[in-house]
C-alpha positions in Angstrom: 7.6 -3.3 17.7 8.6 -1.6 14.5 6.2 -0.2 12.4 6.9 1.2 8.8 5.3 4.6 7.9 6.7 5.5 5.0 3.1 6.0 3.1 1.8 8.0 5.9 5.0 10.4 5.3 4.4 10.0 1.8 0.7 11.0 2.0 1.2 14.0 4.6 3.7 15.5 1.8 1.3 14.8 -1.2 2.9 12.2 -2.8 0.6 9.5 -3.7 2.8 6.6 -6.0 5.9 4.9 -5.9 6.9 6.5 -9.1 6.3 10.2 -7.6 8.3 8.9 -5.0 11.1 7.7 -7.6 11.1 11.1 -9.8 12.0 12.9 -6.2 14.4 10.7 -4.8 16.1 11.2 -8.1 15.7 14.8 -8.0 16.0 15.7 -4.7 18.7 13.3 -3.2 20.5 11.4 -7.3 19.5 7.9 -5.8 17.6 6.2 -7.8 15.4 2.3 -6.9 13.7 -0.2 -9.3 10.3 -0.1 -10.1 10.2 -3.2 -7.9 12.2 -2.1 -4.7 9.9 0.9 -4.5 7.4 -1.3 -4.7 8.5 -3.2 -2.0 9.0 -0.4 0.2 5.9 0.9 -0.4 3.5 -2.9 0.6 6.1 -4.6 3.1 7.5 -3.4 6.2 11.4 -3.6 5.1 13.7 -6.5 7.0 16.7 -4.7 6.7 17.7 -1.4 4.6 21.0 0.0 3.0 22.1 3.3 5.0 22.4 4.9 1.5 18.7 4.3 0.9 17.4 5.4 4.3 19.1 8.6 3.7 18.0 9.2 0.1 14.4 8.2 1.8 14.8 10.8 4.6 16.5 13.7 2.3 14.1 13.4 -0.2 10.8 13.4 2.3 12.6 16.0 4.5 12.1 13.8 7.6 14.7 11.8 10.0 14.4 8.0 10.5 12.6 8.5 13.3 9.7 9.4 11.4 9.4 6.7 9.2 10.2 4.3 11.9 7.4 4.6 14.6 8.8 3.0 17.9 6.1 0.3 20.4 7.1 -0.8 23.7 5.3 -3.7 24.0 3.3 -3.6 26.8 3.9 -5.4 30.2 1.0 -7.2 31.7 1.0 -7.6 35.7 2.7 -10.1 36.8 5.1 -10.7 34.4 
């Protein structure tokens, strides 16, 4: 399972809205998301993602995909 962290990242870095998080993608990485695609990001667990945004996402929060993306086997029961 998948799980979408991109608030926790958000939080550890002491960013604490979706427009913060707008101002700095702008700044930091020229890539700029509606009001309502931050939005988005920031309540639902995405279904799919542009390459060009997961970057901006990553350059911007100094982190690799692998840290907003949080990896869980699921787990095996006896037997099965």
């Amino acid at each position: 399972m998948l799980e979408w962290m991109l608030r926790n990242v958000m939080a550890e870095r002491g960013i604490w809205s979706g427009a913060a998080l707008a101002r700095l993608m702008k700044k930091k990485a020229n890539y700029s998301l509606s009001a309502a695609s931050i939005s988005a990001l920031l309540t639902n667990q995405p279904r799919q993602m542009k390459a060009e945004t997961l970057d901006a996402l990553c350059t911007t929060l100094e982190c690799t995909p692998g840290d907003l993306w949080v990896h869980t086997p699921p787990s095996r029961t006896k037997g099965a």
